[in-house]
C-alpha positions as CSV (number, residue, x, y, z in Angstrom):
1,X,217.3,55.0,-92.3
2,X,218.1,53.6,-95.7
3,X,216.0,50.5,-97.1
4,X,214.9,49.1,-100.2
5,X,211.5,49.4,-101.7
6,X,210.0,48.4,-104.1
7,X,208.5,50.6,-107.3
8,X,205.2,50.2,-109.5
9,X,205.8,52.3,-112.6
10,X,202.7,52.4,-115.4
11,X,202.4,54.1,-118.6
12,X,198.7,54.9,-119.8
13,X,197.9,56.8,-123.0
14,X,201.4,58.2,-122.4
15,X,201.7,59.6,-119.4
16,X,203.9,57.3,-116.8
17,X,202.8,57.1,-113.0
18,X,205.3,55.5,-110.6
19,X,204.4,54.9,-106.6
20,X,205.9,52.6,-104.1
21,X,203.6,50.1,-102.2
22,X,205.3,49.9,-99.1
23,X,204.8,53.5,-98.8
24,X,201.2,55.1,-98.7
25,X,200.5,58.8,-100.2
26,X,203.5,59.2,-102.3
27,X,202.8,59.1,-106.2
28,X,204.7,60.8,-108.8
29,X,203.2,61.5,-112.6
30,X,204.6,62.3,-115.5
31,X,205.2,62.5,-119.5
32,X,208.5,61.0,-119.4
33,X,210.1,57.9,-117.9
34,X,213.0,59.8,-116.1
35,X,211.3,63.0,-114.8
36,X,208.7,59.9,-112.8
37,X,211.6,58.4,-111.4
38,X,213.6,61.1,-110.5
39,X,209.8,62.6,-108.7
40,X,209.4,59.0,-106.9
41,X,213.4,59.3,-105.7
42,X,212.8,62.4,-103.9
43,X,209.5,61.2,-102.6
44,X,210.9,58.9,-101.1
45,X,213.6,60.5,-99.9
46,X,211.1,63.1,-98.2
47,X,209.2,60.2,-96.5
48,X,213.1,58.6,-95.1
49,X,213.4,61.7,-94.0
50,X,210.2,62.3,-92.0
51,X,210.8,58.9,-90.8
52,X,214.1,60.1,-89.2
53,X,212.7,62.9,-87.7
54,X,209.7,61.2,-86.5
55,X,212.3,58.4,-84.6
56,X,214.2,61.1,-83.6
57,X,211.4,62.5,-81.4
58,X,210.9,62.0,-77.5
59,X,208.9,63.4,-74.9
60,X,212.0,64.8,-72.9
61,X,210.1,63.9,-69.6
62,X,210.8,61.8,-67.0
63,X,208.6,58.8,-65.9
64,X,207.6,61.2,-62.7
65,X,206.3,63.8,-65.0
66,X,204.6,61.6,-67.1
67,X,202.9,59.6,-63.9
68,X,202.3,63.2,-62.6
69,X,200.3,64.4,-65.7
70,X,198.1,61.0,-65.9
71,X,197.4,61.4,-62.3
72,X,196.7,65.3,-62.0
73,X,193.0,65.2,-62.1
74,X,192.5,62.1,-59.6
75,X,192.0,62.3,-55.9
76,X,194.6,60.3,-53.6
77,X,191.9,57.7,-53.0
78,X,191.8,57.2,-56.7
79,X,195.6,56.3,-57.2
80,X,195.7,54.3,-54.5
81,X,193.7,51.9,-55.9
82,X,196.0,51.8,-59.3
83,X,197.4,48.5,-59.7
84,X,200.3,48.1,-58.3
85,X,201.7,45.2,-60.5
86,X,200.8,46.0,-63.9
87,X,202.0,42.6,-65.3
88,X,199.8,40.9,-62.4
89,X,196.9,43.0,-63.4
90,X,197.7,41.9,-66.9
91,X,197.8,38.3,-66.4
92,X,194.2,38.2,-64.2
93,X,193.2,40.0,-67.5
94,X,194.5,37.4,-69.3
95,X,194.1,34.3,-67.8
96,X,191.1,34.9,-65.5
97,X,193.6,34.6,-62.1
98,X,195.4,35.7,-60.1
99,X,199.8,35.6,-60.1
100,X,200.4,33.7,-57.0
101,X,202.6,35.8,-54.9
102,X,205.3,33.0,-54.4
């Protein structure tokens, strides 16, 4: 997962800070120009690589595993009365009626 971003670099009373603003929590300090940008390239780096990992991630359950965790604690009476059409529950939500059942 490679992208461009975009990189704020200051200097105050000599020191140089450098962070990226598309990318929260990573800042890198320093007394030279280089040693900052070489810190914010491997910060970002790190954080492209969490991201990938992150993506990479899945439950590894079915949908009936899933269902049967939600549903564990409920009685039978209980999900029976789940909607049955989730998008027809949505759009009563939504629009105050009904889905005609044409």
């Amino acid at each position: 997962m490679k992208s461009k971003v975009s990189i704020e670099i200051e200097k105050r009373e000599g020191r140089y800070s450098a962070y990226s603003p598309e990318i929260k929590g990573y800042i890198a300090e320093g007394n030279s120009l280089d040693s900052v940008i070489d810190a914010i390239k491997q910060a970002i780096q790190s954080h492209w690589h969490q991201q990938e990992e992150e993506s990479s991630k899945t439950t590894a359950q079915s949908l009936l595993e899933l269902f049967e965790n939600i549903t564990a604690g409920m009685t039978e009476t209980e999900i029976n009365n789940l909607p049955r059409d989730g998008a027809q529950e949505h759009d009563h939500y939504i629009y105050g009626i009904p889905k005609s059942d044409s």
